[in-house]
C-alpha positions in Angstrom: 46.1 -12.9 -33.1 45.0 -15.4 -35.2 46.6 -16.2 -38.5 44.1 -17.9 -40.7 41.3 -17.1 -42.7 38.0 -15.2 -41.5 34.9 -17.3 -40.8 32.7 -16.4 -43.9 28.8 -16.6 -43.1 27.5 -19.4 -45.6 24.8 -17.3 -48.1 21.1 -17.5 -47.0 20.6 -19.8 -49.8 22.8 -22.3 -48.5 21.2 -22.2 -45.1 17.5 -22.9 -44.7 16.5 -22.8 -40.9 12.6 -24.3 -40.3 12.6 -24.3 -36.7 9.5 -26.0 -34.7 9.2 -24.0 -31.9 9.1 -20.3 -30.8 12.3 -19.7 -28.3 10.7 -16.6 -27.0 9.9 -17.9 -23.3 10.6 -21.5 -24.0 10.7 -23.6 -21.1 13.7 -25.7 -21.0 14.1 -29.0 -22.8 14.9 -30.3 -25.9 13.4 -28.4 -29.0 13.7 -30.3 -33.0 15.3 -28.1 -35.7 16.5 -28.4 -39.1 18.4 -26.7 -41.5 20.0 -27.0 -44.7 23.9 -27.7 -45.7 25.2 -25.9 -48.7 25.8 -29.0 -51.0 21.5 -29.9 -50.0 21.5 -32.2 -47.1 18.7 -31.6 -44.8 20.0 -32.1 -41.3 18.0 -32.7 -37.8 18.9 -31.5 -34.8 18.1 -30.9 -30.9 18.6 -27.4 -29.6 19.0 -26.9 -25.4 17.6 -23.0 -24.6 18.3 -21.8 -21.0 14.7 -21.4 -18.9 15.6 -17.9 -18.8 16.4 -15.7 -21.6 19.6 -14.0 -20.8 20.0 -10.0 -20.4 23.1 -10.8 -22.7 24.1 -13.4 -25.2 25.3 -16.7 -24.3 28.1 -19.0 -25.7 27.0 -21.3 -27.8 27.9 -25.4 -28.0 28.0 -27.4 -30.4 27.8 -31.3 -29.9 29.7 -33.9 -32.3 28.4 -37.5 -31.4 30.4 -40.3 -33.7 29.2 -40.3 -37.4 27.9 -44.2 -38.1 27.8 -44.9 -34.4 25.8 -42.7 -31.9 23.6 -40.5 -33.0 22.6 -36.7 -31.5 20.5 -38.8 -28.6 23.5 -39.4 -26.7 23.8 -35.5 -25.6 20.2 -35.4 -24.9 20.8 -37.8 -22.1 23.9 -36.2 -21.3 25.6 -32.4 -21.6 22.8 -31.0 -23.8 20.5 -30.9 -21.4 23.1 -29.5 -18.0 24.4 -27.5 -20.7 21.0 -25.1 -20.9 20.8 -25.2 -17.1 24.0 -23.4 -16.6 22.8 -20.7 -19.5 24.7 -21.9 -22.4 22.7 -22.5 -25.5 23.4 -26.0 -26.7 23.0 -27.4 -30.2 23.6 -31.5 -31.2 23.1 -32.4 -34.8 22.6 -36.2 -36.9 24.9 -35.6 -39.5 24.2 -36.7 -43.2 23.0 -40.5 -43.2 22.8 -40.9 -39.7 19.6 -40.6 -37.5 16.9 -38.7 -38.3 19.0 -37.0 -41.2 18.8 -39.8 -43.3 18.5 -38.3 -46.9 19.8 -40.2 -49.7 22.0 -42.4 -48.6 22.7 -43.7 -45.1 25.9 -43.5 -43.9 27.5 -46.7 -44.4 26.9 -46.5 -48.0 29.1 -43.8 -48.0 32.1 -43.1 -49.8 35.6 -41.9 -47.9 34.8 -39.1 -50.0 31.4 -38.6 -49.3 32.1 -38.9 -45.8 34.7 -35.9 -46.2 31.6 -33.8 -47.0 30.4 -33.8 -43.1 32.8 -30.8 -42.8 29.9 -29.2 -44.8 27.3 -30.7 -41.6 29.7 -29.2 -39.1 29.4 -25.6 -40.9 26.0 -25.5 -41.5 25.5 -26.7 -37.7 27.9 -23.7 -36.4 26.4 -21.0 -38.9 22.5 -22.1 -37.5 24.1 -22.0 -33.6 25.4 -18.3 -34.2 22.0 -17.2 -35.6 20.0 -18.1 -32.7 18.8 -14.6 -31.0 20.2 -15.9 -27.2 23.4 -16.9 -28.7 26.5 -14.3 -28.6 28.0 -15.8 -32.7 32.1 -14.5 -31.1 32.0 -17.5 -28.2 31.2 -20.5 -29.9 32.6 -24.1 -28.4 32.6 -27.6 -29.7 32.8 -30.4 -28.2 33.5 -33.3 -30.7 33.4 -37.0 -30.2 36.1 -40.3 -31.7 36.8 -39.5 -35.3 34.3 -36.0 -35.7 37.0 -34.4 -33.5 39.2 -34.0 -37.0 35.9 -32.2 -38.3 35.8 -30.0 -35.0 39.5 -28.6 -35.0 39.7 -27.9 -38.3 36.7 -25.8 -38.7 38.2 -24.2 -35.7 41.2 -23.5 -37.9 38.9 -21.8 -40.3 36.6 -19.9 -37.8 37.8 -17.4 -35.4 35.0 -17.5 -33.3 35.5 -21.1 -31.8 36.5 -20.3 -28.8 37.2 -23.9 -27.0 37.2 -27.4 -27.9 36.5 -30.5 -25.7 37.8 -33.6 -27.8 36.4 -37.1 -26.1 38.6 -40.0 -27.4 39.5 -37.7 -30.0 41.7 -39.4 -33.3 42.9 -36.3 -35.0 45.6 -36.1 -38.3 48.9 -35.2 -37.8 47.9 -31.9 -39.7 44.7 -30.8 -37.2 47.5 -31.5 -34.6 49.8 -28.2 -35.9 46.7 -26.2 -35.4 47.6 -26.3 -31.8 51.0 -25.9 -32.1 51.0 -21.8 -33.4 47.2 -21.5 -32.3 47.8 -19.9 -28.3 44.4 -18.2 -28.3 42.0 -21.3 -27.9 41.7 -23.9 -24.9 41.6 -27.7 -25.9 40.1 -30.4 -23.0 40.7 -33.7 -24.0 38.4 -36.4 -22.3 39.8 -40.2 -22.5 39.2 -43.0 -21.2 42.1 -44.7 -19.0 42.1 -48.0 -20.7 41.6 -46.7 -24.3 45.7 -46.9 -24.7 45.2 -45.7 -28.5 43.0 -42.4 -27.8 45.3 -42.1 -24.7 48.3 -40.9 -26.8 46.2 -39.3 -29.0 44.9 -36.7 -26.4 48.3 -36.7 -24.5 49.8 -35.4 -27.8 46.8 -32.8 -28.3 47.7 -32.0 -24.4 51.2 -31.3 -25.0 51.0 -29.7 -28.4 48.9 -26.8 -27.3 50.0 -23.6 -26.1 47.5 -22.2 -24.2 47.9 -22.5 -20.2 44.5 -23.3 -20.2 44.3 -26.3 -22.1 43.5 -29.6 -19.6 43.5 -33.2 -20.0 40.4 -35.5 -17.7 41.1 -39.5 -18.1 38.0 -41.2 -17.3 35.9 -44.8 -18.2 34.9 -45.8 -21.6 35.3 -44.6 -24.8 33.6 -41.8 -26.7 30.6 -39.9 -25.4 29.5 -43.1 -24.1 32.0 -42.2 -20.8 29.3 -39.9 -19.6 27.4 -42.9 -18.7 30.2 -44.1 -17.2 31.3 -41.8 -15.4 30.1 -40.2 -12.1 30.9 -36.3 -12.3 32.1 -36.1 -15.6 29.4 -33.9 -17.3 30.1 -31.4 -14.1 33.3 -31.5 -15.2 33.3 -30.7 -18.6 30.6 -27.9 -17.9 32.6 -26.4 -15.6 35.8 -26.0 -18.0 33.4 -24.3 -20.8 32.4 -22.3 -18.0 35.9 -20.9 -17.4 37.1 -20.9 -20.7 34.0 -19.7 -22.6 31.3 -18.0 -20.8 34.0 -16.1 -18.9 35.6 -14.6 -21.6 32.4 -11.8 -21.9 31.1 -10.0 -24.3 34.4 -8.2 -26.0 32.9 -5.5 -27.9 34.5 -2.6 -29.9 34.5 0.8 -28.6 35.3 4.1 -29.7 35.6 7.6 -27.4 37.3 11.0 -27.2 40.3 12.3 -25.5 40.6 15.9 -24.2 42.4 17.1 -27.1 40.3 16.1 -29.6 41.3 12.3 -30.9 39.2 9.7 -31.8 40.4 6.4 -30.4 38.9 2.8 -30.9 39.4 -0.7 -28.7 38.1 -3.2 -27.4 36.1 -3.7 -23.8 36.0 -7.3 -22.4 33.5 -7.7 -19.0 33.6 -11.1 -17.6 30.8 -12.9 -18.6 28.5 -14.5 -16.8 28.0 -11.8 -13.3 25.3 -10.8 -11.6 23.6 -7.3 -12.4 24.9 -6.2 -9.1 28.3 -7.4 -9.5 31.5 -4.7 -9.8 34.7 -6.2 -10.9 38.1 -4.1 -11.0 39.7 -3.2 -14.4 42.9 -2.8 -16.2 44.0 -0.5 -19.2 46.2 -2.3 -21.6 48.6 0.0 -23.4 50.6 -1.3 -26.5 54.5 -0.4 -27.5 55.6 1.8 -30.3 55.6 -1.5 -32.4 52.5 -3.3 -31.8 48.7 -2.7 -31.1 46.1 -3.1 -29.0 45.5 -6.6 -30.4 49.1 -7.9 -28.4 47.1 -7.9 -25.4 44.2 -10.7 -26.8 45.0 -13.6 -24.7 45.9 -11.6 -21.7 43.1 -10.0 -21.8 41.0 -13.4 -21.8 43.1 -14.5 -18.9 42.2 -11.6 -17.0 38.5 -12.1 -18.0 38.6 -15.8 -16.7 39.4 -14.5 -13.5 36.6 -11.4 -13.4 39.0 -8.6 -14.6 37.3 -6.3 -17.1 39.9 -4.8 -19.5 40.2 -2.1 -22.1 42.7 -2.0 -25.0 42.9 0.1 -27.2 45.1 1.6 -30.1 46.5 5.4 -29.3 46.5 7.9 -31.5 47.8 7.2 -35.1 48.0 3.9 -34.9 46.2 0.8 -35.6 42.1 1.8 -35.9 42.8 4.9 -34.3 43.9 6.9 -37.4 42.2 10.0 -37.9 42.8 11.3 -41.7 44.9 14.4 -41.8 46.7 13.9 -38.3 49.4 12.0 -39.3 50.3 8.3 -38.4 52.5 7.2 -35.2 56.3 7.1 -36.2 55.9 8.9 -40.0 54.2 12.1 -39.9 52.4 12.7 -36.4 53.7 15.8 -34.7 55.8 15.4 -32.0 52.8 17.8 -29.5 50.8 15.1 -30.6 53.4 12.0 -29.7 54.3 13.5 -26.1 50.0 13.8 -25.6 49.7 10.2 -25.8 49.2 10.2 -22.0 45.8 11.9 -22.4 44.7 8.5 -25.1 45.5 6.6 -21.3 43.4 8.8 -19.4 40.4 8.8 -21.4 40.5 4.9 -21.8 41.1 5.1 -17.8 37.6 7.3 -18.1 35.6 4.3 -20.6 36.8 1.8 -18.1 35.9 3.3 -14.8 32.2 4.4 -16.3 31.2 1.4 -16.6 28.8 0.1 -14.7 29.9 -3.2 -13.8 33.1 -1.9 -12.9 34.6 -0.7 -9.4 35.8 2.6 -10.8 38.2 2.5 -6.8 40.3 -0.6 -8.6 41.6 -0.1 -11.7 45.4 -1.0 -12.9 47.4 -0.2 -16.2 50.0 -2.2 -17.8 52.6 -0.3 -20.5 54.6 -1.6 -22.8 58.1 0.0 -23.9 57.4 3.7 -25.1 53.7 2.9 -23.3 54.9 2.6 -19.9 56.1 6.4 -19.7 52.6 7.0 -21.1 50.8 5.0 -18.7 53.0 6.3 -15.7 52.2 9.7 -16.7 48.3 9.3 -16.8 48.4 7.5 -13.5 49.9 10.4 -12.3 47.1 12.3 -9.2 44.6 9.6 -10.6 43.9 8.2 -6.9 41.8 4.9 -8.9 44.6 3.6 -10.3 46.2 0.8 -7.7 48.9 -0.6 -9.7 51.2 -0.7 -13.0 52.6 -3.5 -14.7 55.8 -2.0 -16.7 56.7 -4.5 -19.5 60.4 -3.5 -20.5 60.4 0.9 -20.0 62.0 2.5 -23.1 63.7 4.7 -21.1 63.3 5.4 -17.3 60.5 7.6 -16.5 60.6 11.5 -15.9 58.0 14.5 -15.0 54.8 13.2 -13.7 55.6 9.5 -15.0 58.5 9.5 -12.5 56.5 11.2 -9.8 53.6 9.1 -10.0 56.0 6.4 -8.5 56.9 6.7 -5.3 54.1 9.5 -4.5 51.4 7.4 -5.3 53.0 4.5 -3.2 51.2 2.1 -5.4 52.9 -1.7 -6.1 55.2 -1.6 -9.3 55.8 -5.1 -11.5 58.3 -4.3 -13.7 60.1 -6.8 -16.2 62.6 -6.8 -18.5 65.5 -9.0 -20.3 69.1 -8.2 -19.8 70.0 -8.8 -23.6 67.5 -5.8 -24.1 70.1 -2.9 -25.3 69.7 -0.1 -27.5 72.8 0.2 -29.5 72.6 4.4 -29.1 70.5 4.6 -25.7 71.9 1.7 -23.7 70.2 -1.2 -21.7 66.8 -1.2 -21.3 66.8 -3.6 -18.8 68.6 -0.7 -16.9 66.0 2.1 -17.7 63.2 -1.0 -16.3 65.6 -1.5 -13.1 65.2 2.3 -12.6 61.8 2.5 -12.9 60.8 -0.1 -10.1 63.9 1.4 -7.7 61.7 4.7 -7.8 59.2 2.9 -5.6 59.0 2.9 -2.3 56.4 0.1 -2.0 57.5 -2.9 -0.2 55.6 -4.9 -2.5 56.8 -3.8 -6.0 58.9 -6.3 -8.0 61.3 -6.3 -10.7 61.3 -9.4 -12.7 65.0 -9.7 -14.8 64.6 -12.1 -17.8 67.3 -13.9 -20.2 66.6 -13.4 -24.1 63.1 -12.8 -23.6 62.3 -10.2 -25.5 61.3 -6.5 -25.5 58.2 -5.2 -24.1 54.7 -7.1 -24.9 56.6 -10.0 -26.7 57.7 -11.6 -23.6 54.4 -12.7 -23.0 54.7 -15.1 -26.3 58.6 -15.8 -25.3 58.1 -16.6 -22.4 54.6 -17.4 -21.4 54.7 -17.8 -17.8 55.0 -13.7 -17.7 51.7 -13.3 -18.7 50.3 -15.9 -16.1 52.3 -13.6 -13.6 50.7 -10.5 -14.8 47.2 -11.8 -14.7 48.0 -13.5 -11.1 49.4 -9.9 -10.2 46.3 -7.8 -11.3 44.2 -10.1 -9.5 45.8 -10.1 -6.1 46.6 -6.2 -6.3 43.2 -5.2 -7.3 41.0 -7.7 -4.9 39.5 -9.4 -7.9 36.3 -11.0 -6.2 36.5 -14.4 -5.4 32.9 -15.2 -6.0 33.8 -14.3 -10.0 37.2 -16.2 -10.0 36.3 -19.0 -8.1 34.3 -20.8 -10.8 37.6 -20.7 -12.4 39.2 -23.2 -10.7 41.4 -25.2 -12.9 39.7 -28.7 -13.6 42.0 -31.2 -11.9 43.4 -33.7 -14.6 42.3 -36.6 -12.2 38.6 -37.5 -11.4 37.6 -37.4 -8.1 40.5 -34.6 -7.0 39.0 -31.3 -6.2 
């Protein structure tokens, strides 16, 4: 998860909204807003509403143009307006002393320190987005132009609800640049034009720094936002990358429900954003390891949104959110009835999943980690939805209904494992993993053998191609429908290639 600081919402003294126009069936265009900053700048901006309002909320985009040079207009002519057609809601801003947010001073009469101070525009801009009724405040994106781009990534640093950056001709400090390196969570798509040598490396290094599988680089004409107007299909493209990486990723709301025997257990749902009503997309049930939590399953489960996977994970009993007072805590005082009945925590989150109404209750997979894979065997167990398991290291090799669930089922296995991965008093796990996929008799189960990679759900940060195998796995095995992952198409990192 992400290890910095918790976007704090700016007190309603800081932020005065006046807006012009009532959003309530708005047809689409441009609309004029304004709102305060904390320090007492009163900023101008444009806000681009959808035609429609959405049954659910939207991602929200906010627009850097260059400080001094172009001014919000430029993303009314392009993005803002393409933006609201594909349901996102869109929001560009004149920063202090630009445009029609003149105030005191314009902005070449700035200071270097006064200029500093449009961090202050940026997080008024993003705390007015997340207020607006269409806009869902957990998927926010940015897309920051030339020198605002430092602005953009490190609010993003701050504020864990930026979701995605786009970066055009971005010139970023050495400092914003670490962001990426430990940040694995958020998608950077950096936009450059091929002749612009200097913002060239700039964005290459941006490129290569990140670690998210995501991330994309598009080298087009021009320089700044100014290469929309350059360049034929470039606003398509952009759009379509937030598309992917932000209004895919759902609505990922906390849950709570009830097993058989009486636990309370909480998690989080995440249903691919962006389907039709109709629409019924398969689901997987994420089940942490004896060491970690639901939230080791974060990124994998926004992979497996991008491609129209719903997923539930959730913390079992005693652990994480799921503590109940009195009933002891995983590993220290629950009882050991309770420990062994962690298989009915999987069926009951098999139960959430399958209820849902946008989800095809007939396609449903699990994936266990360590001491969760005999728990997730064991729930799959005569449960005739359940089409596959992904087996990330097995504690030991399964037994009872875990081991029958196997070969009687004759569902597809993926299990993986690394062959350093030894118990000092209960031998090699990579062993116990091996004898969990040789149970199988389904042609198409694998067994994936690692070096120094790890135990259970760390091999997807060790080694990160695992988790793109397990995403690509739950999508083949469960039929996820290609009218939902098509629009996910990677953006090709040369213009004109399809």
């Amino acid at each position: 998860m992400r290890a910095y600081s918790e976007f704090r919402p700016l007190l309603a003294a800081f932020i005065l909204a006046v807006v012009f126009a009532s959003f309530k069936g708005l047809a689409f265009g441009e609309t004029v807003v304004s709102f305060e900053t904390r320090d007492g700048w009163k900023l101008t901006g444009s806000l681009f509403l959808p035609k429609q309002s959405p049954n659910t909320p939207v991602p929200g985009i906010l627009l850097m143009s260059e400080p001094g040079w172009e001014d919000r207009t430029i993303f009314g002519s392009y993005l803002g307006e393409k933006l609201a057609e594909k349901g996102f809601v869109g929001l560009s801003v004149d920063y202090r002393g630009t445009g029609a947010s003149l105030g005191k001073k314009e902005f070449k009469t700035l200071s270097s320190g006064e200029k500093e101070e449009i961090g202050l525009d940026v997080r008024a801009a993003l705390e007015f987005l997340s207020q607006q009724p269409m806009v869902d405040p957990h998927r926010i994106g940015v897309v920051a132009a030339t020198w605002s781009a430092e602005f953009a990534v490190m609010e993003a640093a701050e504020n864990p609800n930026i979701q995605a950056l786009v970066l055009i001709s971005g010139a970023i400090s050495d400092d914003a640049k670490k962001y990426f390196g430990f940040e694995h969570s958020v998608p950077v798509l950096g936009v450059v034009g091929k002749d612009d040598k200097e913002s060239f490396w700039e964005m290459t290094d941006v490129f290569t720094s990140s670690q998210n599988h995501s991330s994309d680089l598009l080298v087009a004409v021009g320089y700044g936002a100014g290469m929309f107007s350059h360049t034929a299909g470039l606003e398509e493209k952009v759009i379509r990358w937030l598309d992917r990486n932000l209004m895919a990723l759902g609505n990922d709301k906390e849950v709570s429900f009830q097993t058989q025997d009486g636990w309370t257990l909480r998690g989080r749902l995440r249903i691919p954003g962006g389907l039709k009503e109709s629409a019924r997309v398969p689901g997987v049930v994420m089940v942490h390891g004896a060491r970690h939590d639901q939230q080791t399953y974060y990124e994998t489960s926004q992979d497996l949104a991008k491609e129209g996977v719903a997923t539930l994970r959730f913390d079992w009993r005693g652990k994480g959110r799921s503590v109940t007072e009195g009933k002891g805590r995983y590993d220290v005082d629950l009882s050991q009835e309770d420990s062994s009945n962690i298989y009915l925590d999987v069926k009951a989150a098999i139960e959430l999943l399958a209820s849902h109404p946008q989800v095809d209750s007939a396609r449903i997979g699990l994936i266990g980690a360590t001491a969760g894979t005999g728990h997730a065997l064991r729930a799959a167990y005569g449960d005739n939805r359940i089409q596959t398991v992904v087996l990330l290291t097995s504690s030991a090799a399964p037994t009872g209904e875990a081991k029958e669930f196997v070969p009687k089922s004759g569902k597809p296995i993926f299990a993986i494992a690394s062959t350093e991965d030894i118990n000092y008093n209960r031998g090699s796990l990579a062993e116990e993993t091996r004898q969990a996929y040789l149970f199988s008799n389904n042609k198409e189960s694998e067994f994936l053998l690692y070096d120094n990679a790890g135990r259970g759900s760390e091999m997807l940060k060790t080694k990160p191609e695992v988790g793109r195998m397990v995403v690509r796995w739950f999508v083949e095995k469960l039929g996820a429908e290609k009218g939902v992952s098509s629009r996910t198409t990677q953006v090709s990192q040369e213009l004109g290639k399809e």
